[in-house]
C-alpha positions as CSV (number, residue, x, y, z in Angstrom):
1,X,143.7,134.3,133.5
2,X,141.5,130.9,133.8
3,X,141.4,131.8,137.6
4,X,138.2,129.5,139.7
5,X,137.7,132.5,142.7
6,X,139.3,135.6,144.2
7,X,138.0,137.1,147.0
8,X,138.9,140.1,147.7
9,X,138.3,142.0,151.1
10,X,137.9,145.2,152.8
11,X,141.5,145.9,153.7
12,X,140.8,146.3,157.5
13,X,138.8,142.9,157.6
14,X,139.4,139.5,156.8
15,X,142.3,138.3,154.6
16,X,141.6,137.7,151.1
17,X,141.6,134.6,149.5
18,X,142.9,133.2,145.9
19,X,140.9,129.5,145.5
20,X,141.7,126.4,143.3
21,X,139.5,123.9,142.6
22,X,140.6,120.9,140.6
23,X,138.7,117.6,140.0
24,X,141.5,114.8,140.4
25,X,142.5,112.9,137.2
26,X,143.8,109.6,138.1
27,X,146.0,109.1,134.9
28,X,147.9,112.6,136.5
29,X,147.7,112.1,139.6
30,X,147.6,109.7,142.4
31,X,146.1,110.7,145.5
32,X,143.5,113.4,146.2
33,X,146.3,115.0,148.1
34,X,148.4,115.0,145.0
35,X,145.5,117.3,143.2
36,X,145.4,119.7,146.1
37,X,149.0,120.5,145.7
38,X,148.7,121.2,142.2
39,X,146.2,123.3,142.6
40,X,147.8,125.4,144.9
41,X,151.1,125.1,142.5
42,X,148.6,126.9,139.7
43,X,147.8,129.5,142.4
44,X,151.6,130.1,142.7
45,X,152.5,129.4,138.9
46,X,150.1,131.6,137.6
47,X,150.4,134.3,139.8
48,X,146.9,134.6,140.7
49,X,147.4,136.7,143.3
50,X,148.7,139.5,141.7
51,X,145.4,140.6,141.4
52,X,145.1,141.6,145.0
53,X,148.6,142.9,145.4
54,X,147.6,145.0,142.8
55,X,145.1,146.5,144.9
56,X,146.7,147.2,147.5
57,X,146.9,144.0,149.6
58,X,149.8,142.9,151.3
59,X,151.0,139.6,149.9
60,X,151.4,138.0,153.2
61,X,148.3,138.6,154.2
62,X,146.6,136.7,150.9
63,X,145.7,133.5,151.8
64,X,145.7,130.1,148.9
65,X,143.3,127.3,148.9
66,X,143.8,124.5,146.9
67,X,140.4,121.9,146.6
68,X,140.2,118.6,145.5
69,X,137.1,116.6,144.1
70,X,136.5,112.8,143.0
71,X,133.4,112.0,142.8
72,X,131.5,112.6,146.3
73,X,134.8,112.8,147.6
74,X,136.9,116.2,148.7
75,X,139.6,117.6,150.2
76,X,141.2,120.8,150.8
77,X,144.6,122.6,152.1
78,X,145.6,125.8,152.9
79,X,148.7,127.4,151.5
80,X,150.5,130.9,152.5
């Protein structure tokens, strides 16, 4: 698993968190917002949050982010 971050939480806290980061390739894709979705596609591809459900969190309580970088430029978006 090439995975960038997992954070994992106490379970009575704060929802945990499966994070992408991707620098944008412009032959690939177009936009900025173009990366950001397939980063969070990788999240959900790959499965990444297994890891969590694994230990016990509920999956709709594990929260995707998908980042974007191009040179000083960034942007980010939040999945389910």
């Amino acid at each position: 698993m090439n995975l960038d971050m997992l954070i994992p939480r106490k379970m009575d806290q704060l929802d945990p968190m499966v994070i992408e980061f991707k620098v944008r390739k412009p032959r690939k894709e177009a936009s900025l917002e173009e990366t950001m979705a397939a980063a969070l596609q990788q999240i959900e591809d790959k499965a990444y949050d297994t890891v969590l459900a694994e230990r016990g969190f509920e999956k709709e309580r594990i929260r995707h982010y998908g980042f974007a970088f191009e040179g000083k430029h960034s942007a980010k978006r939040a999945g389910t």
